[in-house]
C-alpha positions in Angstrom: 1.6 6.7 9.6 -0.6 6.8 6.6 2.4 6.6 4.3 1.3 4.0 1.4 4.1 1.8 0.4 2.8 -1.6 -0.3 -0.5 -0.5 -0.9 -2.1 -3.5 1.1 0.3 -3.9 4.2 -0.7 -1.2 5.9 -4.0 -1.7 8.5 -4.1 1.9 8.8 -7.6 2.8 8.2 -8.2 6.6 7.1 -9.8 9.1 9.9 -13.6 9.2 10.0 -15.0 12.2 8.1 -11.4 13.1 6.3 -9.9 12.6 2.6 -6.4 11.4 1.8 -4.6 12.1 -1.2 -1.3 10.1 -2.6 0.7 11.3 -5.5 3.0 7.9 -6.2 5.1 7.7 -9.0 7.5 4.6 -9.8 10.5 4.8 -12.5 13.6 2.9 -13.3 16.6 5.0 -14.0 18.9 2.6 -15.7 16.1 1.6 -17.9 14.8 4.9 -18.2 11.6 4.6 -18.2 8.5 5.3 -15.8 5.2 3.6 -14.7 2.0 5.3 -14.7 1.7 8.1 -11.3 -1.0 6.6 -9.2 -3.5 9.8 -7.7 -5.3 8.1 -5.0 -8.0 9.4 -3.3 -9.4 7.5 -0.1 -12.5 9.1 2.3 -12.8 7.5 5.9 -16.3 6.0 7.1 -17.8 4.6 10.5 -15.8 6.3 12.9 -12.5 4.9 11.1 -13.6 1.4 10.5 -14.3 1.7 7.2 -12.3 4.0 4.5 -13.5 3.9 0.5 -11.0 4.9 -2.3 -10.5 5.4 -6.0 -6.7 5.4 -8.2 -6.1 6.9 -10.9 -3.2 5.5 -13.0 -2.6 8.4 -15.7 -1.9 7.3 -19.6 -3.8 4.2 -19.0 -7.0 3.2 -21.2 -8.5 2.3 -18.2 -7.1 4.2 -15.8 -9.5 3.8 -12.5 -9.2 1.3 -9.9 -11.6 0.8 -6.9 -10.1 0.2 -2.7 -11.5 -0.3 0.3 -10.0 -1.8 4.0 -12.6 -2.4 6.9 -10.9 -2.3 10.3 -12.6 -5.8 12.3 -10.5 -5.8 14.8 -8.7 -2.9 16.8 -5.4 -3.5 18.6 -5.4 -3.8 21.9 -3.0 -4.5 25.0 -2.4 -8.8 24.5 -4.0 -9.0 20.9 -3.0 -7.7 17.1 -5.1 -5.6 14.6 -7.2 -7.2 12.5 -8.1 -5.4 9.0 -9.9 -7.0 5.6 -10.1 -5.0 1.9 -9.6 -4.9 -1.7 -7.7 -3.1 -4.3 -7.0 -3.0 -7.9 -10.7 -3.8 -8.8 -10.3 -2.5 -12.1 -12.8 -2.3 -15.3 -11.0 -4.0 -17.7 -11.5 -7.6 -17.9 -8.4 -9.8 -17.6 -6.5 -6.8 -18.2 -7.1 -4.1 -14.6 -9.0 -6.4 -12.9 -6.8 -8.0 -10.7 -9.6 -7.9 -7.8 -7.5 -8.2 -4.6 -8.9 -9.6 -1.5 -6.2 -9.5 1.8 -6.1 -10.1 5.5 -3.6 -8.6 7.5 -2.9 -8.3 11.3 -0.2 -6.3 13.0 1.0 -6.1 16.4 3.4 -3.2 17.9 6.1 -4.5 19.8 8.1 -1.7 21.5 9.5 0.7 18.4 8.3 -1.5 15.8 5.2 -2.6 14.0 4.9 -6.1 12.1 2.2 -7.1 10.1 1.4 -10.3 8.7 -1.2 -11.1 5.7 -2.2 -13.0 3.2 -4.0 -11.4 -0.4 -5.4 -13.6 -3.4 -6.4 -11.9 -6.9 -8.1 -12.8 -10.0 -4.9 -15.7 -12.2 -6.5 -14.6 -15.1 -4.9 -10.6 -14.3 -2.5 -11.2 -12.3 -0.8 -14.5 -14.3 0.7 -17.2 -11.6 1.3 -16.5 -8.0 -1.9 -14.9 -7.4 -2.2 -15.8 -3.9 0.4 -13.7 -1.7 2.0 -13.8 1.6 2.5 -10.4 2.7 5.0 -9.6 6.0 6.5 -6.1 6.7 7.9 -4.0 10.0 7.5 0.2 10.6 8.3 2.5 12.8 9.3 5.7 13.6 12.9 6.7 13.5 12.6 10.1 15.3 11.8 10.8 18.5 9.6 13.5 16.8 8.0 11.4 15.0 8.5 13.1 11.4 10.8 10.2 10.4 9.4 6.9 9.4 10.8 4.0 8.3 9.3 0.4 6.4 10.4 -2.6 5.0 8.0 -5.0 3.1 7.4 -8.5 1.6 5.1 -9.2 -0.9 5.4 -13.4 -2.1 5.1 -14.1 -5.7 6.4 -13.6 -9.4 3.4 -11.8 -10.5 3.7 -8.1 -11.2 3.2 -7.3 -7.6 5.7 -9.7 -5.5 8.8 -7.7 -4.0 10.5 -6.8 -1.6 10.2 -3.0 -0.4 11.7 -0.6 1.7 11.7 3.2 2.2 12.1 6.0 4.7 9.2 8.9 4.9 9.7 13.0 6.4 6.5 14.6 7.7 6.4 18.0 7.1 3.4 18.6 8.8 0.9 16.6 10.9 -0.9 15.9 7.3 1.3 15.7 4.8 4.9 13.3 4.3 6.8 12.4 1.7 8.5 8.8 1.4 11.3 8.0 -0.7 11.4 4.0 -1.6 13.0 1.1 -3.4 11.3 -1.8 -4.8 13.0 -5.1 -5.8 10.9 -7.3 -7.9 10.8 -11.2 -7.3 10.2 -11.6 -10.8 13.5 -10.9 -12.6 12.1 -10.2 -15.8 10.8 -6.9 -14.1 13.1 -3.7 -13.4 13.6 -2.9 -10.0 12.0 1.1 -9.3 12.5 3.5 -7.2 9.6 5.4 -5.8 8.3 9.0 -4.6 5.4 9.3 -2.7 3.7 12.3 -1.6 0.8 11.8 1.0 -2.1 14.6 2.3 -4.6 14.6 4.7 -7.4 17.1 4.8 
């Protein structure tokens, strides 16, 4: 499951000792046009507590971004996950640096996995609505496990509040592929599909 979608929802933390590289590209078709691909590159830490990561938004001025998610809490049998981070801590002042801080928990009930968070970033980036509830469910679709399914929920009109969903194909234990759709709760904003290729190694 280390399929990014929402880029904060998930409280998957990368393996300890491993590298993970995501190819995501977003584009709206009846606009035409295409946001920057995003080549991330995240390396887990502390027996998979901790994973570190960098993005790279091609055609950008200031194209690199900072990550990171600490796992504090495992899940266990009666109680949920429990993971802090960060993302988007960009270089540019009120123009990348949108300096995310989140908490999210997530429980597995039977086939499905819901999460439950809250983010704030920097107003002065990110505009109004900089504080974010975040909600989402996954699961597997297959018995096999290659098919995965998510829907997400991320509050707010700034440039990062919408409503997400997508279905991912694992073609191997280490690499996937999801294939998404992101509605914008800001309706100035295009609504985008997404592509996302995923690797492990």
């Amino acid at each position: 499951r280390n399929v990014k979608f929402v880029p904060l929802r998930s409280h998957d933390i990368q393996a300890d000792g491993t590298w993970h590289l995501g190819l995501d590209n977003y584009f709206t078709p009846t606009a035409g046009s295409q946001s920057p691909t995003d080549v991330g590159l995240t390396y887990g830490l502390l027996q998979g507590k901790l994973e570190v990561g960098v993005d790279y938004f091609g055609g950008q001025d200031d194209p690199f971004y900072l990550n990171a998610k600490y796992l504090v809490m495992p899940e266990g049998a009666k109680r949920p996950a429990f993971v802090v981070g960060g993302y988007n801590f960009g270089f540019a002042k009120d123009v990348t640096d949108a300096n995310l801080l989140y908490g999210l928990l997530a429980k597995t009930c039977g086939p499905v996995r819901l999460t439950a968070g809250y983010a704030r970033g920097k107003s002065a980036t990110l505009g109004p609505d900089a504080d974010m509830l975040l909600l989402g469910a996954d699961g597997y679709l297959s018995k096999d496990r290659k098919w995965w399914g998510a829907v997400d929920f991320q509050s707010g009109d700034s440039a990062l509040g919408a409503l997400s969903f997508g279905v991912a194909y694992s073609f191997a234990d280490n690499t996937s592929v999801l294939f998404g759709y992101d509605i914008y709760n800001n309706s100035a904003l295009d609504n985008t599909l997404t592509t996302q290729v995923d690797i492990n190694f």
